[in-house]
C-alpha positions as CSV (number, residue, x, y, z in Angstrom):
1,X,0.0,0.0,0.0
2,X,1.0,3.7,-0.3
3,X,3.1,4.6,2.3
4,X,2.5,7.5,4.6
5,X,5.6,10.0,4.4
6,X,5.4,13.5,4.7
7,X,6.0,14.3,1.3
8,X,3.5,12.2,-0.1
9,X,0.9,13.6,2.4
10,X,1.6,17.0,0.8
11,X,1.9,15.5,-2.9
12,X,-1.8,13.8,-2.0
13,X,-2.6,17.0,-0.2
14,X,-2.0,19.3,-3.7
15,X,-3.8,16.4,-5.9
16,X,-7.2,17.0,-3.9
17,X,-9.1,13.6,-2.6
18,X,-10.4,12.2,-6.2
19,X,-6.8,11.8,-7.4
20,X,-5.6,10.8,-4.0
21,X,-8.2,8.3,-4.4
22,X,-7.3,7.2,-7.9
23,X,-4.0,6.8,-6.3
24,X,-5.1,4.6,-3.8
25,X,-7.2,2.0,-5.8
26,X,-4.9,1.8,-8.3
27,X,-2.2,0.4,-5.8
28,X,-4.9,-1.8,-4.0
29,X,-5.7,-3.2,-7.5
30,X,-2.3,-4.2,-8.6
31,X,-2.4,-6.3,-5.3
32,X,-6.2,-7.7,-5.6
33,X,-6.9,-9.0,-9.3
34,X,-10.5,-9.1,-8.4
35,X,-10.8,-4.8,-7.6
36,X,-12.2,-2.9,-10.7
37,X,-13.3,0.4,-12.0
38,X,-16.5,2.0,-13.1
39,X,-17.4,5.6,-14.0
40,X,-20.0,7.1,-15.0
41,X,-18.0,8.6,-17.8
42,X,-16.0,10.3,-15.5
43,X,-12.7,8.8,-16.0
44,X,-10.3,12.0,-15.1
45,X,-13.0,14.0,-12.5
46,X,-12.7,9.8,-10.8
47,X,-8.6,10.1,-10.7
48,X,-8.7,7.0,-12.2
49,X,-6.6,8.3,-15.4
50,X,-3.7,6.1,-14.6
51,X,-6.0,3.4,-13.7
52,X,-7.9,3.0,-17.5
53,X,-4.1,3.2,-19.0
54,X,-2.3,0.5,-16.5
55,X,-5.5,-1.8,-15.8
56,X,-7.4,-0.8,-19.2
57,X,-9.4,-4.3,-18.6
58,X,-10.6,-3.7,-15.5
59,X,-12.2,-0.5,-15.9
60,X,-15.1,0.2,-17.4
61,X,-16.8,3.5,-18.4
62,X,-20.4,3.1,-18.4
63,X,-21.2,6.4,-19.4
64,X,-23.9,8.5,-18.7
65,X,-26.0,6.2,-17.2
66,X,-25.8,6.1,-13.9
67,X,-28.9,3.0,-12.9
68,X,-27.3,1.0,-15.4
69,X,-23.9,1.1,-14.3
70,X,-24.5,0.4,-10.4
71,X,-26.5,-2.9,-11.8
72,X,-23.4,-3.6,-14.2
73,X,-21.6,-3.3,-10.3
74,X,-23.4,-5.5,-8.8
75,X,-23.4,-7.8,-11.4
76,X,-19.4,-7.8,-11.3
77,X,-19.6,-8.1,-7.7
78,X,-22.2,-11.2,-7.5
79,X,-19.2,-12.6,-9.7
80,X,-16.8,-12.3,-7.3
81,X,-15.0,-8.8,-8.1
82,X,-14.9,-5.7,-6.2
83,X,-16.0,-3.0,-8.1
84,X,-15.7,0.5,-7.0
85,X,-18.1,2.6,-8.7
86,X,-17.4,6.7,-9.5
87,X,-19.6,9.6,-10.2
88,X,-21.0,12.6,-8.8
89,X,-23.2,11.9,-5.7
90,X,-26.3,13.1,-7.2
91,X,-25.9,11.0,-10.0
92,X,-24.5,7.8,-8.1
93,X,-27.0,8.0,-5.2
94,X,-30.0,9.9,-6.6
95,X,-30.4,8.9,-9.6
96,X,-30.0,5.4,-9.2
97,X,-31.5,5.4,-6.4
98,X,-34.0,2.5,-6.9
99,X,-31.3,0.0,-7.7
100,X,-29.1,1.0,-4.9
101,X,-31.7,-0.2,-2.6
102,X,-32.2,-3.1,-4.3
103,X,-28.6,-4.7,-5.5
104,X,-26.7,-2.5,-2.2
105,X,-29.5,-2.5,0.6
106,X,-31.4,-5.8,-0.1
107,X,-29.2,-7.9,-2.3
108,X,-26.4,-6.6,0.0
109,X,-23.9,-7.3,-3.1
110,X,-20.2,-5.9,-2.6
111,X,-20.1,-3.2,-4.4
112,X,-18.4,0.4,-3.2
113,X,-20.1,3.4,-4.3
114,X,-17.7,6.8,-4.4
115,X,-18.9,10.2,-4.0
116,X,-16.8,12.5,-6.4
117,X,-16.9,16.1,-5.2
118,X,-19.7,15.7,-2.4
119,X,-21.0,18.6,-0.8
120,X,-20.3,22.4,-2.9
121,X,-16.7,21.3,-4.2
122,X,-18.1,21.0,-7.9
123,X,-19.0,24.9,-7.1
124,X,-19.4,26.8,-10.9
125,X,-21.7,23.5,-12.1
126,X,-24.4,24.5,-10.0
127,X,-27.4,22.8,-8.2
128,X,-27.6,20.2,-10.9
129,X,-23.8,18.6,-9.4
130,X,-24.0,19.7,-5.9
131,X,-24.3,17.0,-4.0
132,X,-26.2,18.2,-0.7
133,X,-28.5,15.9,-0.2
134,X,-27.4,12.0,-0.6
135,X,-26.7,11.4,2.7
136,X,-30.3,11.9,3.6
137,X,-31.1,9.1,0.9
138,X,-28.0,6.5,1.6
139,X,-28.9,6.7,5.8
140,X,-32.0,5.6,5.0
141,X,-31.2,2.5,3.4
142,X,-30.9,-0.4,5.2
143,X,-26.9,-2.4,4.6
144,X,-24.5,0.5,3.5
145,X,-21.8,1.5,5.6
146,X,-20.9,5.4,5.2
147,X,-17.3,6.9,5.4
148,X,-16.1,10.2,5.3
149,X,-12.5,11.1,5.4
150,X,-11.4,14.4,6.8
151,X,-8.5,14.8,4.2
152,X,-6.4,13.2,1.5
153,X,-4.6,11.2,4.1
154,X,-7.6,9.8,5.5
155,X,-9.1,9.1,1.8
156,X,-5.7,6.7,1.9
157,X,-6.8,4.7,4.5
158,X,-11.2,4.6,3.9
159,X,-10.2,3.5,0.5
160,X,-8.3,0.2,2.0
161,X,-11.2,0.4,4.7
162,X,-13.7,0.6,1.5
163,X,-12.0,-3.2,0.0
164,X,-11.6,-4.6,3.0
165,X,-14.8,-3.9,4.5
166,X,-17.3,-6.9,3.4
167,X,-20.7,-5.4,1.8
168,X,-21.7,-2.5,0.1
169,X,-19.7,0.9,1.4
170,X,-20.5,4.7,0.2
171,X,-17.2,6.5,0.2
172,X,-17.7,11.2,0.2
173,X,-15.0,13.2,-1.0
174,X,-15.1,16.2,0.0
175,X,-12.9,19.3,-1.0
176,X,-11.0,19.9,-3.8
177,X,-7.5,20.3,-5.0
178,X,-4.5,21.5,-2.1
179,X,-7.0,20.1,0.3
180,X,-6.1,21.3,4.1
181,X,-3.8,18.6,5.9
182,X,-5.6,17.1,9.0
183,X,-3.5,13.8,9.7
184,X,0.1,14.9,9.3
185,X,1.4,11.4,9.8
186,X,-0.1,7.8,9.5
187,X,-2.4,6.9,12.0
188,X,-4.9,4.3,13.3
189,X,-8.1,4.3,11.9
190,X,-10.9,1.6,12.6
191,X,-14.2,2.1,10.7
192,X,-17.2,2.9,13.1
193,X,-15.0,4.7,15.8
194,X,-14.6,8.2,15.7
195,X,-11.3,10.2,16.4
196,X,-11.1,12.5,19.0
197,X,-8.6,15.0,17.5
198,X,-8.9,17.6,20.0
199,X,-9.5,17.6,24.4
200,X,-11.8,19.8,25.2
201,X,-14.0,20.3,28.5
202,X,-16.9,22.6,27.4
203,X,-18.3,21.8,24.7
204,X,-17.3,19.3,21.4
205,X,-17.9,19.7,17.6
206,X,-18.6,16.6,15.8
207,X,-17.6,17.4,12.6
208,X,-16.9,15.3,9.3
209,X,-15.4,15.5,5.7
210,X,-13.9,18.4,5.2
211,X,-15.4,20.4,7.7
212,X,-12.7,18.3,10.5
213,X,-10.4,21.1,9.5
214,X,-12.5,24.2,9.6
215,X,-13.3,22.6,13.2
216,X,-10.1,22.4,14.3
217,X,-9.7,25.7,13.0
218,X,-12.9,27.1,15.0
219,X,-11.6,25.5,18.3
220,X,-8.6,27.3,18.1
221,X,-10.4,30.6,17.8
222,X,-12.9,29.4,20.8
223,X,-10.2,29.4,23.1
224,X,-9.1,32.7,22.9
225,X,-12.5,33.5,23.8
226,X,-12.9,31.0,26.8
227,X,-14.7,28.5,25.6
228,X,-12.5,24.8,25.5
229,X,-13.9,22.8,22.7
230,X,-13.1,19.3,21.9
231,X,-12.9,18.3,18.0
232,X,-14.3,14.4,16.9
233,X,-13.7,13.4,13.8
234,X,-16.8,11.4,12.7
235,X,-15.2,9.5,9.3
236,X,-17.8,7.1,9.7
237,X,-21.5,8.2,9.8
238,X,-23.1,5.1,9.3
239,X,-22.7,2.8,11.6
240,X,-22.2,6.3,14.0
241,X,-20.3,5.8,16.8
242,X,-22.6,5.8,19.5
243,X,-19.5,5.1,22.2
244,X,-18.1,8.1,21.3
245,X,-21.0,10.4,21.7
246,X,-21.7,8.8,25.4
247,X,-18.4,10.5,26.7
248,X,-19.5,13.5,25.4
249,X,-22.6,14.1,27.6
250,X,-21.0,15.9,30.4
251,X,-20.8,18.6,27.5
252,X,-23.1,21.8,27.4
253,X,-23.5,21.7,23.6
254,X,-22.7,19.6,21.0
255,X,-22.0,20.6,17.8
256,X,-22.5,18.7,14.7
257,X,-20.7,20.4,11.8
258,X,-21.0,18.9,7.9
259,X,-20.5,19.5,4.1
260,X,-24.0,18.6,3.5
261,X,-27.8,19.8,3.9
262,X,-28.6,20.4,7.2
263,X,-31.4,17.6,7.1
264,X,-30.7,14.1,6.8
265,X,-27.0,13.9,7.2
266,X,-24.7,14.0,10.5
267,X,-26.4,16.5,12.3
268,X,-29.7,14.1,11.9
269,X,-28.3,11.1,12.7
270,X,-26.6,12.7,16.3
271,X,-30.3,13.9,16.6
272,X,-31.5,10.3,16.2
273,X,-29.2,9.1,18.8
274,X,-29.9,12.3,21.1
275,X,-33.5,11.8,21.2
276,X,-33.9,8.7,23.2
277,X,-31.9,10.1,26.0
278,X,-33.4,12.1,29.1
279,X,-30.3,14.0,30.0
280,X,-28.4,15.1,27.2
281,X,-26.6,18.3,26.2
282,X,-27.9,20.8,24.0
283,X,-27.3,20.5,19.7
284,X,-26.8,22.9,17.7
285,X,-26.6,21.4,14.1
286,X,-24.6,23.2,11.2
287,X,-24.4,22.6,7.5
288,X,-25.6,23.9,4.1
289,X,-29.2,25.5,4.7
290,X,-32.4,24.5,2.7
291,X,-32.2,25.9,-0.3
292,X,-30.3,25.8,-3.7
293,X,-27.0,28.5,-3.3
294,X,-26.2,30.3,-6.3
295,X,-23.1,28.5,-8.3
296,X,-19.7,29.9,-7.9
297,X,-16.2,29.7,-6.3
298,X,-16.4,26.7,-3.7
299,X,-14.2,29.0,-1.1
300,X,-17.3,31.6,-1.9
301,X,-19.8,29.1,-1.8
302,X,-18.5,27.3,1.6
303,X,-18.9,31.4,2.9
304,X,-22.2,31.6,1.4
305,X,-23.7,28.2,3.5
306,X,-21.9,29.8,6.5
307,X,-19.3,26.9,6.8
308,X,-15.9,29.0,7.3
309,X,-14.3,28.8,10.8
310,X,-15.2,32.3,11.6
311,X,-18.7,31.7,11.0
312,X,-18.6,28.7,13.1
313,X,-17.2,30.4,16.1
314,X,-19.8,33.4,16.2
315,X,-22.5,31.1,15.7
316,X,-21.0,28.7,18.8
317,X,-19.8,32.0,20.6
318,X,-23.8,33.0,20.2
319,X,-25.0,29.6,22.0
320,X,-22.7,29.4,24.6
């Protein structure tokens, strides 16, 4: 597998989390005959441009046609292969939504899904590639595990995770190209247990994707106002660790922070847990606002939705 130095943290840093993921699978496939390729005629936007040239007959561009190729998926993977499957998330989730359920929820056929671009990182193309909403539709389906690395580093490892988990897996990238560094160095992670990345005795932000960094970030700010805030990185939002929510209770608020629409996604599912318990601390959930924002820069964009640090500590700042 790729090995974690510092300068290929930066190099996978400047390529941005699709070609750190190309990267990625295209190692684990010249180790495991059986991995292959699908995109929905995405090949470059996928990072899998070395992939078609080295491995040119295991991967397959399926075009635009998004319910077809997740069926052509599970087909392969009902035959034994592992196919990792590329688009946009609108297109990959919502789109084929129907036979997701079916061939990943019910037939439970191994077959990893990957969100190119999730969240506002596609930023000029609009409402039509945002991909704000998928979250809402993937928790609700019964068999699919959900990671979401906090940076380029982290896409590394949920890749391997991806393979080596058994059943069907939906992998968000988030961010885009010179993606901020979270994990400097190599590090332990174990799918279904969040990271705590940061002590803090007051309050915690549960934040994911590439919001880890803007809460790191925010904590930072918080404590020159006061206010000591622990960061968790939640990389996996389905199955949510529970465990690590528990020791967080003590806490006057909790924070969930995400890349995504503020309904249906990690703020919900915190909400979900939350609700059963009698004494628990207050939430305040963050993340892209109903609506559809205007396309443009995704630094402009993130500001728009009211996901930069700064705009996270004044809103925190306001509830504490």
């Amino acid at each position: 597998m790729l090995e974690f130095k510092p300068a290929s943290i930066r190099s996978w840093s400047m390529l941005g989390s699709r070609g750190t993921f190309g990267m990625a699978l295209l190692e684990l496939a010249r180790q495991h005959e059986h991995i292959v390729a699908l995109s929905g005629d995405l090949c470059k936007s996928s990072g899998l441009d070395r992939f078609s040239t080295t491995l040119p007959e295991r991967f397959f561009n399926a075009g635009i046609a998004e319910q077809n190729m997740v069926g052509v998926a599970a087909g392969l993977a009902a035959s034994g292969f592992v196919p990792f499957v590329t688009s946009f998330p609108n297109f990959l989730t919502l789109r084929a939504a129907e036979q997701v359920r079916l061939n990943l929820g019910y037939m439970q056929e191994n077959v990893k899904l990957v969100g190119l671009a999730s969240g506002l990182a596609t930023g000029m193309f609009g409402a039509t590639h945002h991909g704000i909403e998928e979250l809402a539709m993937l928790r609700s389906v019964s068999n699919i595990t959900i990671f979401s690395p906090a940076d380029c580093t982290a896409t590394v490892k949920m890749t391997q995770a991806a393979f080596e988990h058994q059943g069907p897996v939906y992998l968000r990238l988030t961010g885009g190209m010179r993606s901020p560094i979270v994990y400097k160095e190599d590090f332990e992670l174990i799918p279904g247990k969040a990271i705590t990345l940061r002590e803090g005795r007051d309050i915690a932000i549960v934040a994911t994707g590439s919001m880890v960094h803007v809460a790191l970030t925010c904590a930072g700010q918080l404590s020159d106002h006061g206010v000591d805030a622990a960061v968790i990185d939640m990389h996996t939002i389905k199955p949510l660790d529970e465990a690590m929510l528990a020791a967080q209770l003590d806490k006057k608020l909790l924070v969930t922070v995400e890349e995504h629409g503020i309904i249906g996604g990690l703020g919900s599912a915190v909400a979900e847990y939350l609700a059963a318990l009698e004494n628990r601390p207050r939430q305040l959930c963050i993340g892209i606002p109903q609506g559809y924002p205007h396309a443009g820069d995704y630094a402009w964009m993130l500001e728009q939705s009211g996901l930069t640090a700064a705009q996270l500590t004044s809103r925190i700042l306001n509830e504490c």
